[in-house]
DODRENTI-584482 format. One record per residue (C-alpha): residue in three letters; chain; x, y, z. Coordinates in nm, 4 decimals, m for minus. Layout:
REM DODRENTI-584482
<ALA,A,<X,Y,Z>>
...
This chain:
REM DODRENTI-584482
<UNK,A,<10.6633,11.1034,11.7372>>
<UNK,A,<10.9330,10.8154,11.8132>>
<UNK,A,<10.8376,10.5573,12.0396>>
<UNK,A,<11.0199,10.5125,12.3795>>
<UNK,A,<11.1895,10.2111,12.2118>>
<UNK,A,<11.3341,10.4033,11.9538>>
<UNK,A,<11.4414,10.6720,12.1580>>
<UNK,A,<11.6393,10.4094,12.3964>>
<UNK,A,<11.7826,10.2370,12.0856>>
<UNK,A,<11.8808,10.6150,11.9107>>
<UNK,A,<12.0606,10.6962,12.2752>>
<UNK,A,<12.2295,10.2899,12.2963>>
<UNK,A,<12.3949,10.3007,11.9265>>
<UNK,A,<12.5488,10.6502,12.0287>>
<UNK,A,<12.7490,10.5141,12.3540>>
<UNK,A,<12.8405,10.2008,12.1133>>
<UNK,A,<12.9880,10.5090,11.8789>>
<UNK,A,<13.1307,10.6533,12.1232>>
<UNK,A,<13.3029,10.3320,12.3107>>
<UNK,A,<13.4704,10.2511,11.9726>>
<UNK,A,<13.5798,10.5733,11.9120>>
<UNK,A,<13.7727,10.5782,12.2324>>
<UNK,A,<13.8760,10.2718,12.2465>>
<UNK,A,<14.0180,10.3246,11.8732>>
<UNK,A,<14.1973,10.5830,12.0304>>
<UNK,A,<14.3370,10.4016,12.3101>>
<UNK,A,<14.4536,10.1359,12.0862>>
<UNK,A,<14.6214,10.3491,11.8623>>
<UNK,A,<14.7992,10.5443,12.1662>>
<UNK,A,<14.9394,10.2888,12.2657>>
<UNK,A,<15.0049,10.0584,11.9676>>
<UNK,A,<15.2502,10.4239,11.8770>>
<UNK,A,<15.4165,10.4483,12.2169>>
<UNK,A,<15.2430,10.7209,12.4122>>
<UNK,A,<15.0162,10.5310,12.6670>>
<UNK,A,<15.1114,10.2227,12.8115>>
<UNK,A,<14.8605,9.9202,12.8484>>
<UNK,A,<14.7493,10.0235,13.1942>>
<UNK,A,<14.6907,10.3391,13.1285>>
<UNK,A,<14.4609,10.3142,12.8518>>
<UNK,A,<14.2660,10.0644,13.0460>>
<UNK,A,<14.2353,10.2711,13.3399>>
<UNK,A,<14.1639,10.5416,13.1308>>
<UNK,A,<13.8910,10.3448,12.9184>>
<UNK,A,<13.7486,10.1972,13.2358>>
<UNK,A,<13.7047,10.5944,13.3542>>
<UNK,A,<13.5615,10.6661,13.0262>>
<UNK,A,<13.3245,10.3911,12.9915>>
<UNK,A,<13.1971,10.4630,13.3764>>
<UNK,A,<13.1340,10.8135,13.3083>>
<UNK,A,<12.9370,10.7117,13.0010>>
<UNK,A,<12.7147,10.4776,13.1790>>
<UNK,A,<12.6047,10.7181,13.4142>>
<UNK,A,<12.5424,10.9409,13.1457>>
<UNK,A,<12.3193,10.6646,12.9255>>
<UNK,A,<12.1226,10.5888,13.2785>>
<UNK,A,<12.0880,10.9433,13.3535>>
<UNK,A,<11.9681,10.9909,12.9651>>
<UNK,A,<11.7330,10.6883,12.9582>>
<UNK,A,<11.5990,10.7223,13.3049>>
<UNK,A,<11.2582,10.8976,13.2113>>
<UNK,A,<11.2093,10.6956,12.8963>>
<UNK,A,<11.1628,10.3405,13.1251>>
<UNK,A,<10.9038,10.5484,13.3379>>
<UNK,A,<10.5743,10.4591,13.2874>>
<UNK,A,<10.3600,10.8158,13.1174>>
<UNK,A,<10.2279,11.0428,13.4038>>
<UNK,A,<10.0506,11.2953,13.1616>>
<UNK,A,<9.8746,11.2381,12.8477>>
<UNK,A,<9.6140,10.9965,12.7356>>
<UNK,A,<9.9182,10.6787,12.7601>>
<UNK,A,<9.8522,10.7585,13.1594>>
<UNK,A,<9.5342,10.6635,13.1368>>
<UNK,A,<9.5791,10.2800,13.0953>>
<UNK,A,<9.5023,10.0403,13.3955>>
<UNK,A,<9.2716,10.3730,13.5523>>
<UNK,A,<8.9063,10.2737,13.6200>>
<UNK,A,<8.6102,10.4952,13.5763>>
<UNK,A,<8.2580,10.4812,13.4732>>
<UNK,A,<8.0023,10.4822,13.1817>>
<UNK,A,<7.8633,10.7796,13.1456>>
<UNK,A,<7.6113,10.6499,12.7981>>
<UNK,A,<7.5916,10.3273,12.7327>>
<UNK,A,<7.8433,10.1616,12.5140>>
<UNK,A,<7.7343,9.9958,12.2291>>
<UNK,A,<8.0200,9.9592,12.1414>>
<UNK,A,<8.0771,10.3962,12.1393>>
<UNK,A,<8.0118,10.6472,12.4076>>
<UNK,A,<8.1410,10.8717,12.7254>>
<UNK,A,<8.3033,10.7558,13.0421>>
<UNK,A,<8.4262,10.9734,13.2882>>
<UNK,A,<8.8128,10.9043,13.4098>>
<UNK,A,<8.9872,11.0700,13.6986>>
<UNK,A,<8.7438,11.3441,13.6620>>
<UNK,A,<8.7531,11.3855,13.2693>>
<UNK,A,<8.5372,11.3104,13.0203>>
<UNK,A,<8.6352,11.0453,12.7257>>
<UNK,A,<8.5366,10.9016,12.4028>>
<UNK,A,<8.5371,10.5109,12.4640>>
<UNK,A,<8.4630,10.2534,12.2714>>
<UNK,A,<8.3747,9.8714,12.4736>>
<UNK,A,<8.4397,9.5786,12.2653>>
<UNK,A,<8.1388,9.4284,12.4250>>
<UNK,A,<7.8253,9.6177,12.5628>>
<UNK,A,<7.8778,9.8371,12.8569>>
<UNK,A,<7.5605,9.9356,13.0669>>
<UNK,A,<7.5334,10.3497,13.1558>>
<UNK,A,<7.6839,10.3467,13.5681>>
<UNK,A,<7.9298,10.0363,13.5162>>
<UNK,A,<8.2827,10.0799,13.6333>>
<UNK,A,<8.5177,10.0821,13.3159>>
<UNK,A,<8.9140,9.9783,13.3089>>
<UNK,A,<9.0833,10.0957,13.0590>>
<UNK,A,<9.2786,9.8941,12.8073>>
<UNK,A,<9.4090,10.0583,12.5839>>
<UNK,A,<9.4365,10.4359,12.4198>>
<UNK,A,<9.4114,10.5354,11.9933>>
<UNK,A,<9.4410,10.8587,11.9588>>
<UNK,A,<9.1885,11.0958,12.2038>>
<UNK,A,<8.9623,10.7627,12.2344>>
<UNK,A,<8.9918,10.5460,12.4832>>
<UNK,A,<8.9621,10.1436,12.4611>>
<UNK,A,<8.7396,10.0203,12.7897>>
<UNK,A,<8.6553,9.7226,12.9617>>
<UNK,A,<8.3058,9.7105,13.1838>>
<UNK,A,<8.4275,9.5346,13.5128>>
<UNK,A,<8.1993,9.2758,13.7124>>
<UNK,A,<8.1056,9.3791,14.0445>>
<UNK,A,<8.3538,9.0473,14.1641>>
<UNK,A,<8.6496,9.0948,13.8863>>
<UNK,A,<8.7746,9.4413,13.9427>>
<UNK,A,<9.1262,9.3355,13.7439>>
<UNK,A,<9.2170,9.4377,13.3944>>
């Protein structure tokens, strides 16, 4: 699967296509006689607006952060279900997760999580004062 990145860059190098495609056209119109100067630029400042909207209306949900999937899970806090040493269960928004703790994890502390590998999930225990991740 592509990574938001690459589906924002795929999207970007189309509009650049597309913007020298029309304004190859535009040139040539009017290099031959058919559109004047101002015309093409009004024109090509229409068609570059309209393609904007279209690249912010495309891109939109790719700069949103995930709402589903495990990629929504990072920054959420739970707690330690087992003890993890470094493996075990924690329980997140209700749902139960494979976790691995880079450092040992009593059973009952709250758990951040950091970061997400395929259906396991990368916690850190947080102190009773330091509730930040």
């Amino acid at each position: 699967m592509p990574s938001r990145l690459e589906a924002i860059i795929g999207v970007l190098d189309e509009i650049v296509i597309v913007v020298i495609l029309i304004v190859a056209i535009l040139w040539g119109l009017t290099a031959i006689g058919l559109l004047s100067l101002s015309s093409a630029i009004i024109v090509g400042t229409v068609a570059g607006l309209v393609l904007a909207f279209f690249a912010y209306v495309i891109l939109r949900p790719q700069l949103r952060k995930p709402l589903l999937g495990p990629e929504a899970s990072i920054g959420k806090k739970g707690r330690a279900l087992t003890e993890l040493s470094p493996e075990g269960t924690v329980l997140i928004d209700g749902e139960y997760w494979s976790a691995v703790s880079l450092e040992p994890v009593s059973e009952g502390e709250e758990v951040g999580v950091v970061a997400v590998k395929g259906l396991k999930l990368t916690v850190k225990g947080l102190k009773q004062e330091d509730h930040t991740l």
